[in-house]
VOMARSE-697619 format. One record per residue (C-alpha): x, y, z; residue number from 1; residue in three letters; chain. Coordinates in pm, 1 decimal. Each point is the difference from the previous one (the first is absolute). Example, Ala and Ser with C-alpha at 12.3 -4.5 7.8 and 13.67 -1.06 7.14 Angstrom:
2
PT        x        y        z num residuo cadena
PT   1230.0   -450.0    780.0   1     ALA      A
PT    137.0    344.0    -66.0   2     SER      A
This chain:
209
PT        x        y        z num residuo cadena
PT  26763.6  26135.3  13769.5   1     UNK      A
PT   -385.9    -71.8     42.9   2     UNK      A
PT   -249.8    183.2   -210.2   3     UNK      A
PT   -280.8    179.1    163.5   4     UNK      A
PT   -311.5    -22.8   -220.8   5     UNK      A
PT   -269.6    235.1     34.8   6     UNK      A
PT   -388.0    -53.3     63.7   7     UNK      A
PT    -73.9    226.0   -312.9   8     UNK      A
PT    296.6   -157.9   -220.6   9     UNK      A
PT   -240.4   -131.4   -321.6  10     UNK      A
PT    -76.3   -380.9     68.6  11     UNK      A
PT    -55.2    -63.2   -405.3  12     UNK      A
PT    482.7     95.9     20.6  13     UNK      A
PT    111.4   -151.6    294.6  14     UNK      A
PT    320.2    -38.4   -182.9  15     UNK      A
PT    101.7    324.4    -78.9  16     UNK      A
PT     95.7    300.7    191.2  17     UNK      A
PT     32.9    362.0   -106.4  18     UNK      A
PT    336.1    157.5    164.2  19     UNK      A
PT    206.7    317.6     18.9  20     UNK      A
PT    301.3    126.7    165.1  21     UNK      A
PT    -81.7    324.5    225.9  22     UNK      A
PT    103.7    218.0    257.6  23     UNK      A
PT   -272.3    117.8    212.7  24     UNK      A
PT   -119.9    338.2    101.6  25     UNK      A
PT    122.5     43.4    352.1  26     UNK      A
PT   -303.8    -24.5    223.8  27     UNK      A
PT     73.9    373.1    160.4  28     UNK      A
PT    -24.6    117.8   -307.7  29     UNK      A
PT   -315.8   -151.5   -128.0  30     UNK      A
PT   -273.5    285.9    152.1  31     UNK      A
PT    254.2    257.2   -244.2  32     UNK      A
PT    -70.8   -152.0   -268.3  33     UNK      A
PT   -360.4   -117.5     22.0  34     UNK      A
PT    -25.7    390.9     75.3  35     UNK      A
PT    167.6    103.3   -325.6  36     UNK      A
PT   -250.1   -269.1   -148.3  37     UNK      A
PT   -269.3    182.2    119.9  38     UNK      A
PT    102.7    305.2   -111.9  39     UNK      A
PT     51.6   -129.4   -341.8  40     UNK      A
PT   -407.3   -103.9    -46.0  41     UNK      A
PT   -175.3    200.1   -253.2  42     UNK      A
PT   -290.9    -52.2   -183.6  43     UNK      A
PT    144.2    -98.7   -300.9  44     UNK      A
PT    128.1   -259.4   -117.2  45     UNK      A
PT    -73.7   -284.7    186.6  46     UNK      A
PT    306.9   -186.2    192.4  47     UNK      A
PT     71.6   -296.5    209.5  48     UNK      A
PT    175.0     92.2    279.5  49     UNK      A
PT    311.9   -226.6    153.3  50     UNK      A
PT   -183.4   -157.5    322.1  51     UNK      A
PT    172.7    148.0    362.9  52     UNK      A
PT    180.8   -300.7     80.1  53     UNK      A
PT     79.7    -81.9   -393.3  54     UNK      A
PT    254.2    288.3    -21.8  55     UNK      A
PT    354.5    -91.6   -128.3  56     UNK      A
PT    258.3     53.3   -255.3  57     UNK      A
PT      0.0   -300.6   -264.7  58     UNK      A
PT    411.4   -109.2    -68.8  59     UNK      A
PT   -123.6   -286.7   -238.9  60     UNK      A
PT   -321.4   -165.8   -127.7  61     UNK      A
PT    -23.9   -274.2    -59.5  62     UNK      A
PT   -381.8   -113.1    -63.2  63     UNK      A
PT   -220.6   -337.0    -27.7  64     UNK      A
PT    305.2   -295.9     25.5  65     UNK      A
PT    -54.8   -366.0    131.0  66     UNK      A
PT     -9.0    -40.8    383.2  67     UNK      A
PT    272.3   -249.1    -27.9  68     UNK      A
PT    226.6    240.2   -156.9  69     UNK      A
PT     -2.5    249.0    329.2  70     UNK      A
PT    271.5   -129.6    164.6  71     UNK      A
PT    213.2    133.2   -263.6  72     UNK      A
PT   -140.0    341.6     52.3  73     UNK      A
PT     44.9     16.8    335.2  74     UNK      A
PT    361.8   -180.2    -49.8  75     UNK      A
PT     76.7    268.5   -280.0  76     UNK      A
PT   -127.2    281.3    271.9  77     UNK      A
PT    281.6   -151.0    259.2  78     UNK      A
PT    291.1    -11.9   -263.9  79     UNK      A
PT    -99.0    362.3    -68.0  80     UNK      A
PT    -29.2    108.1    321.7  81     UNK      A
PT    405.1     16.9    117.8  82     UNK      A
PT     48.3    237.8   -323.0  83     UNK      A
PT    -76.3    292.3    184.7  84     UNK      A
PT    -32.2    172.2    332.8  85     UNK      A
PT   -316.7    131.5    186.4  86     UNK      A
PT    -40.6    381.0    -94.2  87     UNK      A
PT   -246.5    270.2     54.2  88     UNK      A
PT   -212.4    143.9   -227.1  89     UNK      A
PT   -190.6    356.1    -16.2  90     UNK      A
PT   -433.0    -48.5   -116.2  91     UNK      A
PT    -24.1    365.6   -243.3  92     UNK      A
PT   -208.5    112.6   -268.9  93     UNK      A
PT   -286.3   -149.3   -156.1  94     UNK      A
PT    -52.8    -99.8   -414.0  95     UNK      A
PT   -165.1   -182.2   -245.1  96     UNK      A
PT    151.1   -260.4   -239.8  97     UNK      A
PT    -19.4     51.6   -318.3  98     UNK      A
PT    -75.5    387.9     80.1  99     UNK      A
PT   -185.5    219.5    182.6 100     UNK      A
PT   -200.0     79.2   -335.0 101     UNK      A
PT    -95.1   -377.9    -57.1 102     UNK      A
PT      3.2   -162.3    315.8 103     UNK      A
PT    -11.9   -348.3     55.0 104     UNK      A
PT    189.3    -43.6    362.4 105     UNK      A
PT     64.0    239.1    239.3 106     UNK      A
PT    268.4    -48.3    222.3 107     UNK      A
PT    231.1    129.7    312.8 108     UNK      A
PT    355.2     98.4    -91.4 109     UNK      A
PT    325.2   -129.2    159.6 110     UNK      A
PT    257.4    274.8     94.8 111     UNK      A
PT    323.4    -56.2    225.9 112     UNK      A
PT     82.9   -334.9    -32.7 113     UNK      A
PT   -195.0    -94.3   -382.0 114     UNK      A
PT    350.0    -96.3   -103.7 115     UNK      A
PT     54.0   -293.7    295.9 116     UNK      A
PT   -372.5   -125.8   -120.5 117     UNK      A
PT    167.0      8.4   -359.1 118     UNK      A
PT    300.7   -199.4    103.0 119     UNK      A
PT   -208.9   -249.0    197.4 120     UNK      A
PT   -215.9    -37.4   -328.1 121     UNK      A
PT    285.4    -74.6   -185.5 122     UNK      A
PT    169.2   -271.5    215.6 123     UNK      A
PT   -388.7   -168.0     24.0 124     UNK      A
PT    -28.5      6.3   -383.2 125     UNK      A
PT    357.3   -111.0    -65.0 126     UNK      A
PT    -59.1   -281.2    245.5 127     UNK      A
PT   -325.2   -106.2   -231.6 128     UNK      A
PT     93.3     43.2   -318.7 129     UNK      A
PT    337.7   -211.5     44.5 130     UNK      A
PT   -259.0   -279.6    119.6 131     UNK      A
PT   -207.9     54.8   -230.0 132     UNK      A
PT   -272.5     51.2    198.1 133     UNK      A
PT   -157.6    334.7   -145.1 134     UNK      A
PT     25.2    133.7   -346.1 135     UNK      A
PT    215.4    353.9     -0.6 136     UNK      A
PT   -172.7    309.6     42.2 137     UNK      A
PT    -53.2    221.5   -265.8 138     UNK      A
PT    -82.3    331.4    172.3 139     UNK      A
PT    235.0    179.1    270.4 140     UNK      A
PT    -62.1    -52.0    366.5 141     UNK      A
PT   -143.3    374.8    119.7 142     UNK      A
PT     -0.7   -128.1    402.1 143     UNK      A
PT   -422.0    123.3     91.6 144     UNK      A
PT   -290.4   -112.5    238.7 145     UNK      A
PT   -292.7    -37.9   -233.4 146     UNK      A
PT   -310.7    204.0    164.4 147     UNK      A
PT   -259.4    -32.4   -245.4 148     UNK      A
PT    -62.2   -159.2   -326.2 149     UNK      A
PT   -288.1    175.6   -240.8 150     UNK      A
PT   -220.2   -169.2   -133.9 151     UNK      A
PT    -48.7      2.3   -378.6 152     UNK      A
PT   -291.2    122.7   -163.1 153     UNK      A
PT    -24.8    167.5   -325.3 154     UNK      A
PT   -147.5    374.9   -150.7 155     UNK      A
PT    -92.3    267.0    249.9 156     UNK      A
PT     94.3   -191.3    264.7 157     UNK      A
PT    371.6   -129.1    -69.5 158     UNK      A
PT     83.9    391.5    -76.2 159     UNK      A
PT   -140.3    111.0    251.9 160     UNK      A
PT    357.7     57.8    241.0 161     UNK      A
PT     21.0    321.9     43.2 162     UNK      A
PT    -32.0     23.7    373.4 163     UNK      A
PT    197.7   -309.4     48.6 164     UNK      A
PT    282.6    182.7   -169.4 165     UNK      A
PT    -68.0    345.1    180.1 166     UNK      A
PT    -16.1   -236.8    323.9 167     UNK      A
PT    347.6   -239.0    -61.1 168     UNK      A
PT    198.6    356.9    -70.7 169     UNK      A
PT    -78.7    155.6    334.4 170     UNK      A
PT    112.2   -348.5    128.2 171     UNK      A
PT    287.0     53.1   -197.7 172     UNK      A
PT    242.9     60.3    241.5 173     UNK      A
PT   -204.7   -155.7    345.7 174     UNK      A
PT    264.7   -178.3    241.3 175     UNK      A
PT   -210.9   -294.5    181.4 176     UNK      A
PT    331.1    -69.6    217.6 177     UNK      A
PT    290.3   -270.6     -6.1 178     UNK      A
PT     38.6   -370.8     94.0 179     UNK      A
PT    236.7   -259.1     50.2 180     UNK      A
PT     43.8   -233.9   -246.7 181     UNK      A
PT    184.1   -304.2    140.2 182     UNK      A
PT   -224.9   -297.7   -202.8 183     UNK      A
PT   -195.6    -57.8   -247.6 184     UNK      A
PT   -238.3   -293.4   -114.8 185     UNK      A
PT   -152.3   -257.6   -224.0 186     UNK      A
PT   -374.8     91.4     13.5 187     UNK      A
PT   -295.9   -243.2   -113.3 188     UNK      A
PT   -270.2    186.7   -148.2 189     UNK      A
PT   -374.6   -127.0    -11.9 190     UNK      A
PT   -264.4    199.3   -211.0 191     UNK      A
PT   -285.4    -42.3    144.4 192     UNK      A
PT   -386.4    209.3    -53.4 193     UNK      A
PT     61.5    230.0    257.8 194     UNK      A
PT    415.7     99.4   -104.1 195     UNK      A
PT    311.8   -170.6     -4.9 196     UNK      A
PT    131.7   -178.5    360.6 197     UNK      A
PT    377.3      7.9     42.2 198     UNK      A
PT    187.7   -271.1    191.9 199     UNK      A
PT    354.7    -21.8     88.3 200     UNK      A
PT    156.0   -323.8   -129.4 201     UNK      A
PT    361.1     53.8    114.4 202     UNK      A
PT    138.8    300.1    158.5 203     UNK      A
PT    401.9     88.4    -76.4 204     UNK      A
PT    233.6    215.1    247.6 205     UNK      A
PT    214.8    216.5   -172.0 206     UNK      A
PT    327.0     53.3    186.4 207     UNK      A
PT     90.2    265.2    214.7 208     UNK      A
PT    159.0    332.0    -59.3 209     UNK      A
């Protein structure tokens, strides 16, 4: 397996890499949800929103590791893989983790199919923490495409989410459409001034029907 590196990685780390595990958005689907995006915008509060071609559902992260220990990742991802079967899953409803009250990320729900994305989450972090590769997660897996993170600030303006709230419950219920889910992938991610760039390490099939 050869690592890509990109232009923007920070030349002061060469050494490390930030990963994830992810299924992406399906690209017919993408215009949906950067329209539910937009319709989510309100004044206040103030919120990073997921770039177009950054949209996916996380499985595992992982974070900052040493570039030499990849190849475990991305061997971990293929041991994982055979676990489960491709499936399809249904993009409804939009949220806000912790709550629509204090909101800190707003995200697109998972409908038909949530409990395949469980599964596959499962058989990834079994596959991990048997290797010892990750340390066991402490929260449940809720299967969601992040849209937006907000960004902290304090007083006036961290209350101030009102019309996010009024906006996420008529959202509640919004069906962006369905797609095939037949892999998934070990993402690098790069921070960089302008956002985070994703890049796919290592792609894994998951078996047919």
């Amino acid at each position: 397996m050869t690592l890509s590196r990109s232009a923007d990685r920070p030349a002061e780390n060469p050494t490390r890499i930030r990963l994830f595990y992810g299924v992406y958005v399906d690209e017919a689907l993408r215009d949906a949800v950067v329209e539910l995006q937009d319709r989510l915008r309100v004044p206040e509060p103030r919120i990073k929103w997921v770039e177009r071609e950054n949209l996916h559902f996380t499985l595992r992260f992982i974070g900052d590791v040493p570039v030499s220990r990849a190849a475990d990742f991305a061997a971990a991802g293929r041991a994982a893989a055979p676990a489960c079967t491709s499936f399809d899953m249904q993009l409804r409803g939009a949220g806000a983790f912790p709550s629509l009250a204090n909101p800190n990320t707003i995200w697109l729900g998972a409908a038909g199919g949530a409990e395949a994305m469980i599964q596959l989450h499962r058989a990834l972090s079994d596959v991990l923490d048997t290797a010892a590769l990750a340390e066991p997660e402490s929260r449940a897996f809720v299967p969601h495409c992040t849209l937006g993170r907000v960004r902290q600030g304090r007083g006036r303006e961290r209350r101030e989410c009102g019309q996010l709230a009024q906006a996420l419950e008529a959202e509640a219920e919004t069906e962006i459409g369905t797609m095939g889910c037949s892999e998934f992938c070990l993402i690098s991610s790069t921070l960089t001034s302008s956002g985070p760039q994703y890049e796919a390490v290592e792609s894994f099939a998951l078996p047919d029907r």
